[in-house]
N, C-alpha and C positions, 0 to 999 in steps of 0.2 A: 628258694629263689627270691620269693618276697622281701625275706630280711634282709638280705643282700642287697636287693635294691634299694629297702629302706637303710640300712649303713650307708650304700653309696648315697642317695642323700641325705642323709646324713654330713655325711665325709663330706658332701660338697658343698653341703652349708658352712662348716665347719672350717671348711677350705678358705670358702669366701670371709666367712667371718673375721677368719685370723690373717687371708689377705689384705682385707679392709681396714685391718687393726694396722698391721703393719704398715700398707699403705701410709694410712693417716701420719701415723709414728715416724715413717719415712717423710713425707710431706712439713711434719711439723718442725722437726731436726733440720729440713731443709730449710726452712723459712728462715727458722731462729738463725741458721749462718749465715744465711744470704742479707739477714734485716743486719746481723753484726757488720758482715763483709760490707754493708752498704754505706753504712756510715765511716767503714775506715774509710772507701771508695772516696765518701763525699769529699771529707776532710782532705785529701791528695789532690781530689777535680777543682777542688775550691782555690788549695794554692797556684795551681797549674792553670787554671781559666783566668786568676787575676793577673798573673804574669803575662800569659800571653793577652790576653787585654789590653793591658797596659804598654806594652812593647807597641802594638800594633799603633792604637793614640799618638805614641808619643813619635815616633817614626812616621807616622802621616803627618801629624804637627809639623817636624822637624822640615820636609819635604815639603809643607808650604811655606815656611819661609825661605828655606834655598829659591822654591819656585819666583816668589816674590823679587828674589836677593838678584836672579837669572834677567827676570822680566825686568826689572828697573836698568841693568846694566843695558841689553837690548832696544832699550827704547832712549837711552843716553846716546849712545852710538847714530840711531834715526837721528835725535836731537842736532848731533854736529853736523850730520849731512844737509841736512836744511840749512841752519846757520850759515855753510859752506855758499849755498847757493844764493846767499843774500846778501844784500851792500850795505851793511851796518856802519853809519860814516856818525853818529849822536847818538846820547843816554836814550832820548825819545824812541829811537827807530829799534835799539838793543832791546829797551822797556814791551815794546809792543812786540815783538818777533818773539822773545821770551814767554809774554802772554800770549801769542798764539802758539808755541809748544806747547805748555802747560795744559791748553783745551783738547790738541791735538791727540797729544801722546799719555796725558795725563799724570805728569810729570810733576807734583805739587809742588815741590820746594825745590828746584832745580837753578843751579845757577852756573856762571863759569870765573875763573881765576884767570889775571894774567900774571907774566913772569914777577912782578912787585907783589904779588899777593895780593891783590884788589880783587874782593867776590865781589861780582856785579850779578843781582837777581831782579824779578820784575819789578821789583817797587823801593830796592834802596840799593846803594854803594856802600861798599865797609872794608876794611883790612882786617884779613882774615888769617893774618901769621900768627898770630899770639892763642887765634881758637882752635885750631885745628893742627893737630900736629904733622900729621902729613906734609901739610904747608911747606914744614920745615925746610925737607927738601928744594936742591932747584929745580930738578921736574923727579916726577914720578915717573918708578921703576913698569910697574905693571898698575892692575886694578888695587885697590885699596877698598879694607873695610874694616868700619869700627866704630867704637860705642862712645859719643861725648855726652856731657853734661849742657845743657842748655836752661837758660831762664832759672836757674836754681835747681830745682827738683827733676826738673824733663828731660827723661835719658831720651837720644835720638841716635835712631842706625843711621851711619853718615858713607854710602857707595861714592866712589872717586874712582875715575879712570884719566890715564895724562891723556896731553892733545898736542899735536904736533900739528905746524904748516898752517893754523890758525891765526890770523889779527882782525881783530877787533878795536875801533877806529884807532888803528898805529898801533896798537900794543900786542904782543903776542901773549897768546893764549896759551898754558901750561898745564891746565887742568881743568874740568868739571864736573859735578857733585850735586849729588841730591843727598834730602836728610829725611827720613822716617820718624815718626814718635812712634816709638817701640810702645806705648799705649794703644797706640792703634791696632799692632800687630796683638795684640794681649785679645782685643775687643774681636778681632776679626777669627783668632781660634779658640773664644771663647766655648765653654760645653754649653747642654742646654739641657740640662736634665734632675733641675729643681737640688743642686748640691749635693749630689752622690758625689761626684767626679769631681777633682782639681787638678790644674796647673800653673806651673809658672815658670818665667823665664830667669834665669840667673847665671852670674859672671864666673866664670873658674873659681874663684874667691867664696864663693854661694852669697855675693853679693844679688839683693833683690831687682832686677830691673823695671820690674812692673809694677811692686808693691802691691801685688794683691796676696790674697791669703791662700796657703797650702791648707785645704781645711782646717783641722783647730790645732794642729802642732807648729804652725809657722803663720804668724799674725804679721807679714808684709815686712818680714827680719830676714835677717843670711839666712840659708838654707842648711849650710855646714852647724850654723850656733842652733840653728830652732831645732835640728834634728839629734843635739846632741847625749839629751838626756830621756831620750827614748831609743834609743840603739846602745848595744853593750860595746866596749873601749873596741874591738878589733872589729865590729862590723863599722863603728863612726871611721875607723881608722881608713877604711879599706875605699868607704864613699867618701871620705878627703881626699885621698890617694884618685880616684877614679875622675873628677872632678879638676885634681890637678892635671892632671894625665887627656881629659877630654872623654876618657870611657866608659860606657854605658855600662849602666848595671840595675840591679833591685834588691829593694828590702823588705821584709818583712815588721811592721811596727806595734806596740801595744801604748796607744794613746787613749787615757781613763778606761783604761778596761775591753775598748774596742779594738779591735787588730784592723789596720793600715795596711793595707798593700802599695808600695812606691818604688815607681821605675822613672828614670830617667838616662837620659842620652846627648848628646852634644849635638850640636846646631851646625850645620859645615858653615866652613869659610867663620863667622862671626864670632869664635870665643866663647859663646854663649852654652848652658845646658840645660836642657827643657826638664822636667819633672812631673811627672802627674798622679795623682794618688785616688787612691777610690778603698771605701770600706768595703772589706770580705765581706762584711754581715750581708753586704746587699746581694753578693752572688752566693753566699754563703744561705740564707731565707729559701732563694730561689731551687738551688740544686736540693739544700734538704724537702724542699717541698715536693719535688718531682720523687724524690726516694722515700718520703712518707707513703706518697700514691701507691709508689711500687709494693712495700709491703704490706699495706690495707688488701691490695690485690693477693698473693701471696697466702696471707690468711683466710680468704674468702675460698680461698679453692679447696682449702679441708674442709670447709664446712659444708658446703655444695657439692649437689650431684653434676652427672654430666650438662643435662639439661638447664640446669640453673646458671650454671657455668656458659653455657652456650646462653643463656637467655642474658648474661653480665654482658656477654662479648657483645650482644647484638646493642643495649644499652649504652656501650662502652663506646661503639661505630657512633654511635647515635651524637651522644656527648661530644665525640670528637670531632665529628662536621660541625656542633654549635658552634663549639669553642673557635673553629676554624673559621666561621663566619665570621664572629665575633672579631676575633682580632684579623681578619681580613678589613673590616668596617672602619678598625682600632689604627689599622696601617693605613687604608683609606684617608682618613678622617685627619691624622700624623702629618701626611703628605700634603693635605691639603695647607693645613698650618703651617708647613715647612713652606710650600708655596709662598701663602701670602707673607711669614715674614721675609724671604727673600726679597720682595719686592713693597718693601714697607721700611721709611726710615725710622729711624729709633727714637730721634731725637723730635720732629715734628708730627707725626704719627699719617704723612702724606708717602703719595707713593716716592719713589727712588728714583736714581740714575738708572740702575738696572731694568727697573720698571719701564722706564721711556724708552730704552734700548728697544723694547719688545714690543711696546707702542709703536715708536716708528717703521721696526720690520713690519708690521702691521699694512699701517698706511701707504709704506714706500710699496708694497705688494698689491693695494689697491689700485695706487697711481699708475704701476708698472699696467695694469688690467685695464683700466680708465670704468675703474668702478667706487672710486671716492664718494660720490652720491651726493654732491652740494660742496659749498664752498669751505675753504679752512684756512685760519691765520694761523701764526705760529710767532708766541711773546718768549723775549728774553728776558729776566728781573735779575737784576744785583743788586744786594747792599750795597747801599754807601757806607765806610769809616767803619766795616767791621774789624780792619786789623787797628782801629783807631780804639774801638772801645774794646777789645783784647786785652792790647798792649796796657790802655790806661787802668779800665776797672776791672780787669781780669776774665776768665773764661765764661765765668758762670755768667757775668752781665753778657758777652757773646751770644752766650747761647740761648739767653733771653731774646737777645736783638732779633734772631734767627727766628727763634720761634713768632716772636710780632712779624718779621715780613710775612710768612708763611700765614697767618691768622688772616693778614692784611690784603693778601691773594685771592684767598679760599674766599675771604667773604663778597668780594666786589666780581670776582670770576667764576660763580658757585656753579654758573652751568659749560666751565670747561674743565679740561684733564689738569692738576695743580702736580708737577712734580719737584724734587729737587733735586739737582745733578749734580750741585758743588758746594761746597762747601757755603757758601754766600750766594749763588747760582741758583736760579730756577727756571723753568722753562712749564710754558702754557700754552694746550691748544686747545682750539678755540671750534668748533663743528656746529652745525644747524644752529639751536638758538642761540648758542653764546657767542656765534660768528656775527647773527643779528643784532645781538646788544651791543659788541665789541666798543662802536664810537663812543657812546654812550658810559659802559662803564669805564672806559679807558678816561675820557673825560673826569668822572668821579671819582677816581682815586687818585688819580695826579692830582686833582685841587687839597687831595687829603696828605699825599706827601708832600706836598709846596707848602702847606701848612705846619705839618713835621718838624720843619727846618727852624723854624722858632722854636718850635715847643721839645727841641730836644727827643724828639721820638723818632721812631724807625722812616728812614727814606732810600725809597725802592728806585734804581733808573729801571727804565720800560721799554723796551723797541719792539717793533711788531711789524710784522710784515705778511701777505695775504699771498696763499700759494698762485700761483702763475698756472696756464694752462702751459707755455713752454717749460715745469719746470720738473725734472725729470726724480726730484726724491725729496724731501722734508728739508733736510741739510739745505737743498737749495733757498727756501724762504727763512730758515733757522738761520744763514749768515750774513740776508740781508737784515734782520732782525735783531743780530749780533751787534751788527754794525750803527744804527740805529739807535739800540742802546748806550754803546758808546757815546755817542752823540749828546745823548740825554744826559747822561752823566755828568759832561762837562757843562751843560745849561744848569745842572742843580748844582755844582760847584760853585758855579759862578751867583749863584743865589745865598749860597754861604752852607749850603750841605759840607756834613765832613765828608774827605778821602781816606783812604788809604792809610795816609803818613798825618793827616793833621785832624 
């Protein structure tokens, strides 16, 4: 009876042993196909995560500028309604009514045609048959859109819709038009993620519209030529074809040794095909990194008992709340940044249009409460002769000019809010102490712009105006301060400031 018990354990050691064997051998064989399997896996998620990626980009891209293409035509349409309701009998009354759409509705370059082709916009008159072919026409059929050449280099999307039942002092109205620099549009869906990721905008043709760079296979060249000696003859063939056709598609690229992934799709309404490319390696890093993990894990479980195993997992929970913090802190942190550049101009490094937008919900919320808590003005500033020193020494002295008003605000206004809402436009409020200084430094910097005027330096008009206890939102003291400005304008004119045109 003893023996037998000892055989049986025996036998059950024995059992175990060669279960445990097997086990193992089972586990290991497991591993080894799951680490193979995992890598085919990767290699297929990699192509399939950059597709869908890329589709996704370029289809929201695409869908903002419809949005944009939508919003402009919409706010054209406002435009003639107002117009309708005004007695425009002079250039001056068109000039100003014009300028106040453009604040209204934000309509930058907007203008209107009469039947002779005469573009009349806010600050010049021209005959506009020879630029615009649509012109051609004697009126327009429906809405119109398309792409010209401006100033040399400067593509512009140019939205036209006809008008009927329209004169303007005696002359009938047959059309009106705004124009976009398609650089804008470039800037405004630009990525933001230190050059992993490209796009760009291009013609049926793979003519470049933005001239920026498709990462390093297309240096601001057509897109059909740059892509040609990195795609075999019937894939170039198939995205010429697609391109003429308008239809979306992708490729897969091998540019110095790096594989490309690049999708693009067509633009509705504009002709236009977006493109966007991103290196596999970077999703490619990523996914092999998560399948690294997996099989480090994998091999750990042969090697460990139950316990240990249990003692990884709890290690494992552990790790993955950090990590969780972590990039909780990481997306915190993101958001914040996405914040403040939201509300941060690029070019002066002061807050935005945007920004003010938020300010004044702000205020107008206090005013509505009667909890404003002390007094507050509200400054209008324009450049003078910015489309003057544009036109003459080009953009970059613009941008200069731009940036000296802005210097030139900040420093005599340092204790109000300095925004900038337009292009040449800025707007300042002015709260507790700065509402105190206001005479004061208002005083010292006009004597610094009336000084300007000789010296060829930046000159700011100013109007300012102090909220009202009747006055029921911001806007209300902002267009007496509009006005104001105005005013101002024509006093530094008349001192020999530039305008506009001269």
């Amino acid at each position: 009876m003893k023996k037998e018990k000892e055989k049986g354990s025996k036998r059950f050691v024995y059992t175990a042993i060669a279960g445990s064997v097997v086990l193992m051998i089972v586990l290991t064989l497991s591993t080894l196909w799951a680490s193979r399997k995992t890598v085919s896996s990767t290699d297929e998620a990699v192509a399939a995560v950059s597709s869908f990626y890329l589709e996704a980009m370029a289809d929201q891209r695409a869908q903002t500028i419809t949005n944009l293409i939508n919003s402009n035509f919409e706010h054209m349409e406002k435009a003639l309604d107002v117009i309708e309701e005004e007695q425009v009998e002079s250039q001056e009354d068109l000039r100003r009514l014009l300028g106040e759409i453009k604040r209204l509705l934000s309509l930058q370059r907007f203008a209107l045609v009469d039947t002779d082709n005469v573009v009349y916009t806010q600050y010049t008159t021209y005959s506009g048959g020879s630029r615009y072919d649509f012109l051609q026409a004697k009126e327009l059929q429906g809405n119109v859109i398309s792409t010209i050449n401006m100033y040399g280099s400067s593509k512009q999307l140019c939205l036209a819709i006809p008008v009927k039942g329209l004169t303007i002092m005696g002359k009938p109205v047959k059309a009106c038009f705004v124009q976009i620099d398609i650089r804008e549009i470039a800037d405004l869906l630009a990525f933001e993620d230190d050059g992993r990721t490209y796009f760009g905008l291009y013609a049926e043709n793979g003519g470049n519209l933005t001239d920026t760079d498709l990462g390093q296979i297309i240096s601001g060249e057509n897109f059909l030529k740059g892509t040609k000696d990195y795609l075999s003859q019937e894939s170039w063939q198939r995205v010429s074809s697609d391109f003429a056709e308008g239809k979306s598609g992708s490729v897969t690229l091998n540019a110095g040794g790096m594989m490309e992934a690049l999708c693009y799709t067509s633009v509705p309404y504009t002709g236009w095909m977006m493109a966007v490319l991103i290196r596999e390696s970077i999703i490619e890093e990523q996914i092999h990194g998560i399948s690294d993990n997996n099989r480090l894990t994998s091999r750990m479980l042969i090697l460990v008992t139950l316990i240990t195993v249990l003692a990884f997992a709890s290690v494992l929970i552990l790790q993955l709340r950090k990590t969780s913090t972590i990039k909780l802190e990481a997306e915190k942190a993101t958001s914040r940044l996405f914040q403040s550049m939201a509300n941060i101009d690029s070019m002066t490094g002061i807050r935005n249009k945007h920004a003010y937008s938020e300010y004044e919900r702000m205020l107008n919320s206090k005013i509505q409460e009667g909890d404003l808590g002390g007094k507050l003005a509200v400054l209008v500033c324009d450049i003078n002769g910015l489309k003057y020193v544009n036109d003459t020494l080009g953009h970059a002295a613009g941008d200069q000019l731009i940036k000296d008003a802005s210097n030139l605000l900040c420093e005599y206004f340092d204790h109000g809010a300095v925004f900038r809402v337009g292009g040449d436009e800025f707007t300042i409020i002015l709260h507790d102490k700065g509402f105190e200084r206001m005479d004061e430094d208002l005083a010292a910097i006009n004597r610094v712009i009336e000084d300007n005027i000789t010296k060829e330096k930046v000159v700011v008009s100013i109007g300012h105006s102090v909220l009202r206890e009747d006055d029921k939102q911001i806007k209300d003291a902002f267009e007496r301060a509009d006005q104001m400005m105005y005013e101002r304008k024509q006093e530094l004119k008349a001192m020999g400031a530039k305008t506009r045109e001269s």
